[in-house]
LOGU-370871 format. One record per atom (N, C-alpha, C): y, x, z; chain. Coordinates in steps of 0.05 Angstrom, whole numbers. Example, Ala and Ser with C-alpha at 12.3 -4.5 7.8 and 13.67 -1.06 7.14 Angstrom:
REM LOGU-370871
PT      c2      c1      c3  unit
PT    -114     264     156     A
PT     -90     246     156     A
PT     -66     264     156     A
PT     -45     257     142     A
PT     -21     273     143     A
PT       1     258     157     A
END
This chain:
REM LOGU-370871
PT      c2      c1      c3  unit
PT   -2368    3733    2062     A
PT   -2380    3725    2036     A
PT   -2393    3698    2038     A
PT   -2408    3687    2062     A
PT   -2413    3667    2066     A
PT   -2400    3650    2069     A
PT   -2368    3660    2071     A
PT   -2357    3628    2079     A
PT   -2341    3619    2043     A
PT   -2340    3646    2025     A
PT   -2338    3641    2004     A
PT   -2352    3626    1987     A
PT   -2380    3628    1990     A
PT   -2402    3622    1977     A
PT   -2404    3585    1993     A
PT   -2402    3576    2011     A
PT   -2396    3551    2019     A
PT   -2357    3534    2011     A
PT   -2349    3556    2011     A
PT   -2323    3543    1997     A
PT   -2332    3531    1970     A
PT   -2341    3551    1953     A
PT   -2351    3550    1921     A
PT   -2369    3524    1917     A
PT   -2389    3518    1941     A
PT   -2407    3500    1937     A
PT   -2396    3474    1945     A
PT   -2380    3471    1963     A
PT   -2370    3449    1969     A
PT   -2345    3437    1942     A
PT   -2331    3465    1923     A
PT   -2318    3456    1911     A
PT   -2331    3450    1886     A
PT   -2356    3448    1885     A
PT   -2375    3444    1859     A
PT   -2386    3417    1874     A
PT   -2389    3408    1894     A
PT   -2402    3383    1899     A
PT   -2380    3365    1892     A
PT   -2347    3376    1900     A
PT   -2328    3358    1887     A
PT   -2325    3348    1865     A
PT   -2332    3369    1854     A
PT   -2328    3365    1816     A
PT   -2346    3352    1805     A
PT   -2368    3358    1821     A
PT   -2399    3337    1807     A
PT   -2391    3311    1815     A
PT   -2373    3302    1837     A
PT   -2369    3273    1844     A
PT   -2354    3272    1826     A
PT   -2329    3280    1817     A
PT   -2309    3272    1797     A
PT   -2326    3270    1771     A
PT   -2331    3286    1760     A
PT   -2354    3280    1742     A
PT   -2363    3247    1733     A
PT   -2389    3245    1759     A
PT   -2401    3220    1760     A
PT   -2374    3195    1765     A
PT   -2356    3200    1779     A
PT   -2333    3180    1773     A
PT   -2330    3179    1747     A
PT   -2317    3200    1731     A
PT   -2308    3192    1700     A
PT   -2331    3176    1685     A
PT   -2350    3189    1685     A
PT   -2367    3177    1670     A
PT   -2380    3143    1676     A
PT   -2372    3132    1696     A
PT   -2379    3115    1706     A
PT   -2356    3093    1692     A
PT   -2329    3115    1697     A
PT   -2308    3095    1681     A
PT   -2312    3093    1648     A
PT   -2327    3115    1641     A
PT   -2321    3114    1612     A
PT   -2349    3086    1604     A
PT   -2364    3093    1625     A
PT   -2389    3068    1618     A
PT   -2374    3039    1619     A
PT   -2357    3040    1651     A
PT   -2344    3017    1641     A
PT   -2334    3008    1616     A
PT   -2312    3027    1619     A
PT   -2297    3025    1585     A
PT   -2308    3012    1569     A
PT   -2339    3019    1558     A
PT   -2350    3023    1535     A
PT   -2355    2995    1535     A
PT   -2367    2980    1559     A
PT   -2372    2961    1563     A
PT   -2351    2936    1552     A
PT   -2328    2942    1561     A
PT   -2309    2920    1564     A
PT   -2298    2929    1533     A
PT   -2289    2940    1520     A
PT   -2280    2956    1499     A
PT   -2296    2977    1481     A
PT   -2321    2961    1465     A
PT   -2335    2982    1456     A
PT   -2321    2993    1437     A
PT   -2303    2983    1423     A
PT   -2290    2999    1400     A
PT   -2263    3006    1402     A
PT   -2254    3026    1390     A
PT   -2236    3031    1390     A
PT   -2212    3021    1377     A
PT   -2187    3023    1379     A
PT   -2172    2992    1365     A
PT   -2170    3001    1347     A
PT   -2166    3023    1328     A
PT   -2178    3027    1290     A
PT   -2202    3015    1290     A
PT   -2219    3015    1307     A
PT   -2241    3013    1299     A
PT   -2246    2982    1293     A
PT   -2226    2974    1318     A
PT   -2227    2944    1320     A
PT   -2211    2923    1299     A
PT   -2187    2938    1286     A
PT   -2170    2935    1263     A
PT   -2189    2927    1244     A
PT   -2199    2953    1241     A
PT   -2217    2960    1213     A
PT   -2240    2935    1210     A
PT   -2251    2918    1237     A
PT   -2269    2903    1230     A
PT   -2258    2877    1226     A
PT   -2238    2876    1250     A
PT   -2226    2846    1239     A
PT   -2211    2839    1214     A
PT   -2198    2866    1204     A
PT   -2188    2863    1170     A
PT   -2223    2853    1146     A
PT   -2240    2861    1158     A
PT   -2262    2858    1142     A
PT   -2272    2831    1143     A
PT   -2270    2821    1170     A
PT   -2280    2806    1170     A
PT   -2261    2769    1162     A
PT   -2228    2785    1160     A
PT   -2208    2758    1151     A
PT   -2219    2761    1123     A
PT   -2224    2784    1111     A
PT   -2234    2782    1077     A
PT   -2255    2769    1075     A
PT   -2270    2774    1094     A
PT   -2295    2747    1082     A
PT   -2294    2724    1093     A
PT   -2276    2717    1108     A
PT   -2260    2690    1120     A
PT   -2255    2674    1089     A
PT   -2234    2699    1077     A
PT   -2221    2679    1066     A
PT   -2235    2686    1031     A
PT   -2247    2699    1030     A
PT   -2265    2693    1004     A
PT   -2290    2664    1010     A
PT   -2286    2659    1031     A
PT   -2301    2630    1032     A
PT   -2293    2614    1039     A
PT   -2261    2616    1027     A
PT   -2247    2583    1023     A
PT   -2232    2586     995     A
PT   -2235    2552     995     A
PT   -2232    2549     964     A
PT   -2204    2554     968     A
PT   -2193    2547     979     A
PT   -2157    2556     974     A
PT   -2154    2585     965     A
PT   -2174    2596     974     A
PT   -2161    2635     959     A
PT   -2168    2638     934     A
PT   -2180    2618     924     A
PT   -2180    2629     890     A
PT   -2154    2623     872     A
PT   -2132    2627     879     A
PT   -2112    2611     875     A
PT   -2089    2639     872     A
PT   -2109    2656     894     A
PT   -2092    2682     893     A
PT   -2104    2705     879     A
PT   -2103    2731     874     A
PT   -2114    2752     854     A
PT   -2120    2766     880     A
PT   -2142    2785     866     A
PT   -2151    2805     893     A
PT   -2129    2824     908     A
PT   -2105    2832     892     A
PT   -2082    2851     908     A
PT   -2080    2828     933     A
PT   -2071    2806     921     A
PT   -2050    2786     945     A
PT   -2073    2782     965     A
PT   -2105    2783     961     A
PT   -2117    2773     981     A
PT   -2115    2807    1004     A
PT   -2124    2825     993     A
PT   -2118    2849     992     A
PT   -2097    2853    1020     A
PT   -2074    2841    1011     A
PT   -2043    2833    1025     A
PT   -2047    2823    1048     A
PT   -2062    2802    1047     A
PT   -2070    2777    1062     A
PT   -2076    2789    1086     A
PT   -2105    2801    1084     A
PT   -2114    2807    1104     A
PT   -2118    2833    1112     A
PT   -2104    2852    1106     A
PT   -2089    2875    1111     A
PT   -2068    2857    1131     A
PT   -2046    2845    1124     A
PT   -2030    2837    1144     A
PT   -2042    2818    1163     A
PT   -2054    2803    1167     A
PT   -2069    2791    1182     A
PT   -2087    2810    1201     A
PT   -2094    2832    1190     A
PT   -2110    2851    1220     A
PT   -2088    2869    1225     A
PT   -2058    2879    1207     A
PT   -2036    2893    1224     A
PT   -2018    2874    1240     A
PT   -2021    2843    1233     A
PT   -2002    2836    1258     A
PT   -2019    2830    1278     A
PT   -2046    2820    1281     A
PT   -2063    2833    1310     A
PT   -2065    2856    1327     A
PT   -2061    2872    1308     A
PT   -2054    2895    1329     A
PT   -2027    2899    1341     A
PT   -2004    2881    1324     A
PT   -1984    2884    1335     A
PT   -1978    2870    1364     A
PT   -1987    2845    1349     A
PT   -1995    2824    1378     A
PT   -2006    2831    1391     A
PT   -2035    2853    1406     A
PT   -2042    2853    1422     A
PT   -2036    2881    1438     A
PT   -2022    2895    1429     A
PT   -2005    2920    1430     A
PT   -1981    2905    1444     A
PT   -1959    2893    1434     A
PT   -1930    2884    1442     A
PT   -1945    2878    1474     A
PT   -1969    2855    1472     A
PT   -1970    2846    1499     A
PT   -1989    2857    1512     A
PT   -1994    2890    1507     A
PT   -2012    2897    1525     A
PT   -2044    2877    1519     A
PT   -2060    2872    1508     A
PT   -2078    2854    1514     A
PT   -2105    2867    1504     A
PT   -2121    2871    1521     A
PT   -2152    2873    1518     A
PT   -2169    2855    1516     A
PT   -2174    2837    1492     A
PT   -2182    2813    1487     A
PT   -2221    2817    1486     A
PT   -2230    2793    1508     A
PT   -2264    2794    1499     A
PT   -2266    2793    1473     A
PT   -2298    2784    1468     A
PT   -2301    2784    1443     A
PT   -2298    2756    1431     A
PT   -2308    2737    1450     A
PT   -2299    2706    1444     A
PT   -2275    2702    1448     A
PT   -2252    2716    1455     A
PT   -2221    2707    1451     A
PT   -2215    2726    1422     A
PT   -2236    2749    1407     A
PT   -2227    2755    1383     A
PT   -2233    2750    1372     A
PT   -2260    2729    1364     A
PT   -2271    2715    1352     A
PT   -2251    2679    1343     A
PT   -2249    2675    1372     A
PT   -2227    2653    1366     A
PT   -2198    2656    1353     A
PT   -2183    2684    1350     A
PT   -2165    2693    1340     A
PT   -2170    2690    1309     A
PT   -2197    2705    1302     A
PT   -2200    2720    1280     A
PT   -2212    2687    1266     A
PT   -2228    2670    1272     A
PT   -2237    2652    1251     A
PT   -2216    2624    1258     A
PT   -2194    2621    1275     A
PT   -2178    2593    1287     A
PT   -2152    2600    1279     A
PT   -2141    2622    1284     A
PT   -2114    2630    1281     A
PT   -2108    2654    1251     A
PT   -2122    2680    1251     A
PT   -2109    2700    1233     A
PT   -2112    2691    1202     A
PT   -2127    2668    1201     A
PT   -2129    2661    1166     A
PT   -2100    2637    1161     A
PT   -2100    2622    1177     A
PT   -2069    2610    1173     A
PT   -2045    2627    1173     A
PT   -2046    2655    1179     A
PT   -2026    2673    1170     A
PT   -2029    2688    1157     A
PT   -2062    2686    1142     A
PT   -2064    2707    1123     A
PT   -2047    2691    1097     A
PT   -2058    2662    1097     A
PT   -2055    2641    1072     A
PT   -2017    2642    1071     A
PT   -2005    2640    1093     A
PT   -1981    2636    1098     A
PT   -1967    2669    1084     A
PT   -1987    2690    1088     A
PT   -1971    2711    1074     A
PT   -1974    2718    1047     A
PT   -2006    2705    1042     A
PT   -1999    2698    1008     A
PT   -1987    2695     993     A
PT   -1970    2671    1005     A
PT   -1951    2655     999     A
PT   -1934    2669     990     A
PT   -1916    2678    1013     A
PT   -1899    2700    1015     A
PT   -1899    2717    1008     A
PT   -1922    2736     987     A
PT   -1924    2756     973     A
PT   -1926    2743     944     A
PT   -1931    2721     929     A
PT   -1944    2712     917     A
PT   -1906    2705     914     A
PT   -1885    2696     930     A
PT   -1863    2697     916     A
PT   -1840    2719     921     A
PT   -1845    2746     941     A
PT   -1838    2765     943     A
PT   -1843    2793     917     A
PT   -1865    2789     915     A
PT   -1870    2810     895     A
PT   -1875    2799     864     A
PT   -1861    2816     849     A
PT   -1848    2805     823     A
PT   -1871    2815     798     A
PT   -1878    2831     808     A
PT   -1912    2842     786     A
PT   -1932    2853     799     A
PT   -1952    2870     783     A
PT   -1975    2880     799     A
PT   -1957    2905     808     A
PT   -1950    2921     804     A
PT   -1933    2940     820     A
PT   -1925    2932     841     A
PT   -1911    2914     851     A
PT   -1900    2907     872     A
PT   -1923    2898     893     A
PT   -1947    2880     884     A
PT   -1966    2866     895     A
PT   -1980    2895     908     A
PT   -1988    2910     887     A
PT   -1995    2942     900     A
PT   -1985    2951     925     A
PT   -1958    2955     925     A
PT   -1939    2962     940     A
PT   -1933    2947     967     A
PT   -1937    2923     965     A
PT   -1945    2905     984     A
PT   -1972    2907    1004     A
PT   -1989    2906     988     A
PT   -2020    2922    1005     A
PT   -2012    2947    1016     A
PT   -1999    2967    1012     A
PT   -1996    2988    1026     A
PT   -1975    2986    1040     A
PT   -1965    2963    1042     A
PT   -1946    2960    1057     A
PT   -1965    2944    1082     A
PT   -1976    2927    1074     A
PT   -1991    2906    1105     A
PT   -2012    2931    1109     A
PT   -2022    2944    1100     A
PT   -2038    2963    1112     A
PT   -2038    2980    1129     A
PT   -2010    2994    1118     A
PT   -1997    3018    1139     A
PT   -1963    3014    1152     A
PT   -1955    2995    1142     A
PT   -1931    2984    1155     A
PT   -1911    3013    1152     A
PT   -1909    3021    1139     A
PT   -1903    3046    1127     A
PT   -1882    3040    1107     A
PT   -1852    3049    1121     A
PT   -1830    3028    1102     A
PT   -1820    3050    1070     A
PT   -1832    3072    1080     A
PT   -1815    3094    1061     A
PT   -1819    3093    1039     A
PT   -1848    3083    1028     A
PT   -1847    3073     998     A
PT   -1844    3053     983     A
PT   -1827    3035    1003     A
PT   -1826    3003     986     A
PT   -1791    3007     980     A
PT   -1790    3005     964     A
PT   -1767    2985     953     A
PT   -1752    2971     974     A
PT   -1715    2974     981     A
PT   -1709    2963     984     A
PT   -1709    2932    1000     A
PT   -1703    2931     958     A
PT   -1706    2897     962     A
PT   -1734    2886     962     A
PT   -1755    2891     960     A
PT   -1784    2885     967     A
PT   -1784    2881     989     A
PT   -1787    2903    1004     A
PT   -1790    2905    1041     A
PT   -1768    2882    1044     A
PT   -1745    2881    1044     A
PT   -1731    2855    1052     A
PT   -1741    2833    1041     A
PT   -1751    2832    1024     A
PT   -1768    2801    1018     A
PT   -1789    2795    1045     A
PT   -1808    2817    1039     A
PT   -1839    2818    1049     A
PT   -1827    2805    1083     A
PT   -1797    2818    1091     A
PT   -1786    2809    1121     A
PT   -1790    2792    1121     A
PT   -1767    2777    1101     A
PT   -1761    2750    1098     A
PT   -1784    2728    1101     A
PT   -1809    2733    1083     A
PT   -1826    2717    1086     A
PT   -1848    2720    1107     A
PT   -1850    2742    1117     A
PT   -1870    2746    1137     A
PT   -1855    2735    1168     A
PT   -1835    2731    1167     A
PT   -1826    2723    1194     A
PT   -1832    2700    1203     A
PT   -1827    2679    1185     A
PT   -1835    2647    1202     A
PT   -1866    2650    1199     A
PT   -1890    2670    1188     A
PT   -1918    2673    1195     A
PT   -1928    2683    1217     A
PT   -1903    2698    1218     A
PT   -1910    2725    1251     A
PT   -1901    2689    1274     A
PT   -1878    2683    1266     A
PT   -1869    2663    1289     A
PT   -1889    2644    1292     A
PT   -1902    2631    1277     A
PT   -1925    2607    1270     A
PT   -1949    2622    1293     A
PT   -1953    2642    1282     A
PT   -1985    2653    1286     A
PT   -1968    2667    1317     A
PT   -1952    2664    1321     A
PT   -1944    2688    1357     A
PT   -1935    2653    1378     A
PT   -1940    2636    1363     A
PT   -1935    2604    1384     A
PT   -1962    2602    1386     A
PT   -1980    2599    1363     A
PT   -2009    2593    1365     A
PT   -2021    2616    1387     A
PT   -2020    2638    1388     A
PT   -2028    2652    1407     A
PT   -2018    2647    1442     A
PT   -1992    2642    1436     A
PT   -1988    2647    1456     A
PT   -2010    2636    1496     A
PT   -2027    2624    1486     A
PT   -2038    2618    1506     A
PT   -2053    2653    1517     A
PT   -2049    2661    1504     A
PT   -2070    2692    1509     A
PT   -2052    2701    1531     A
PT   -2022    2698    1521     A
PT   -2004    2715    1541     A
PT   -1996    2715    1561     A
PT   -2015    2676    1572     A
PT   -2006    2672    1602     A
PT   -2024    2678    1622     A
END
């Protein structure tokens, strides 16, 4: 019974080390990555919207297309930093988010602004940069929204590319 009762204890001192390991990693984690990448989505889409409500060039667009804007501007960050694997500080998402993602927000304006043919479509478009979710767009919409989002994705994936070396 004694040598049971020292098996038991030694396999509980194991577990308390594993334990204090995880939790040590999760402190790291938290550290290097306090948010989670919805979480992290969710703020940098907020924060291209107040990017670009404080330039005079967005009054030029209606709230859907800005809507568009920067909805697509925080889903192709995640795509970009997903494709390349990348856990970016906060001063390399800071430099992303106020140097680089508003020249592709303006650039998909554009491109929605001659892709989508009414407010229906412009609608349709926001739920499209939001959730990238092809099943309710139209056809020929989603092949526009391609068409024009591609030389933005190409523009804005050269400008980055220093992240990826």
């Amino acid at each position: 019974m004694s040598l049971e009762i020292d098996n038991l204890q030694a396999e509980v001192i194991t577990l308390q080390a594993q334990v204090e390991l995880l939790e040590e990693y999760k402190r790291t984690n938290e550290r290097y990555a306090p948010y989670s990448l919805d979480e992290e989505i969710s703020l940098i889409h907020t924060r291209i919207k107040q990017l670009l409500a404080g330039h005079a060039e967005t009054r030029r667009f209606n709230r859907r297309q800005i809507e568009s804007m920067s909805a697509a501007a925080a889903q192709e960050y995640r795509r970009f930093i997903t494709i390349n694997k990348l856990a970016l500080d906060q001063g390399q998402i800071d430099t992303v988010v106020n140097d680089h993602l508003p020249a592709y927000a303006f650039c998909i304006g554009n491109g929605v602004d001659i892709a989508a043919n009414n407010k229906q479509e412009e609608q349709l478009a926001v739920e499209f940069f939001k959730t990238r979710n092809e099943a309710l767009m139209p056809a020929g919409l989603l092949n526009d929204l391609k068409v024009v989002s591609k030389p933005c994705r190409e523009n804005l994936y050269s400008r980055l590319a220093y992240l990826t070396n």
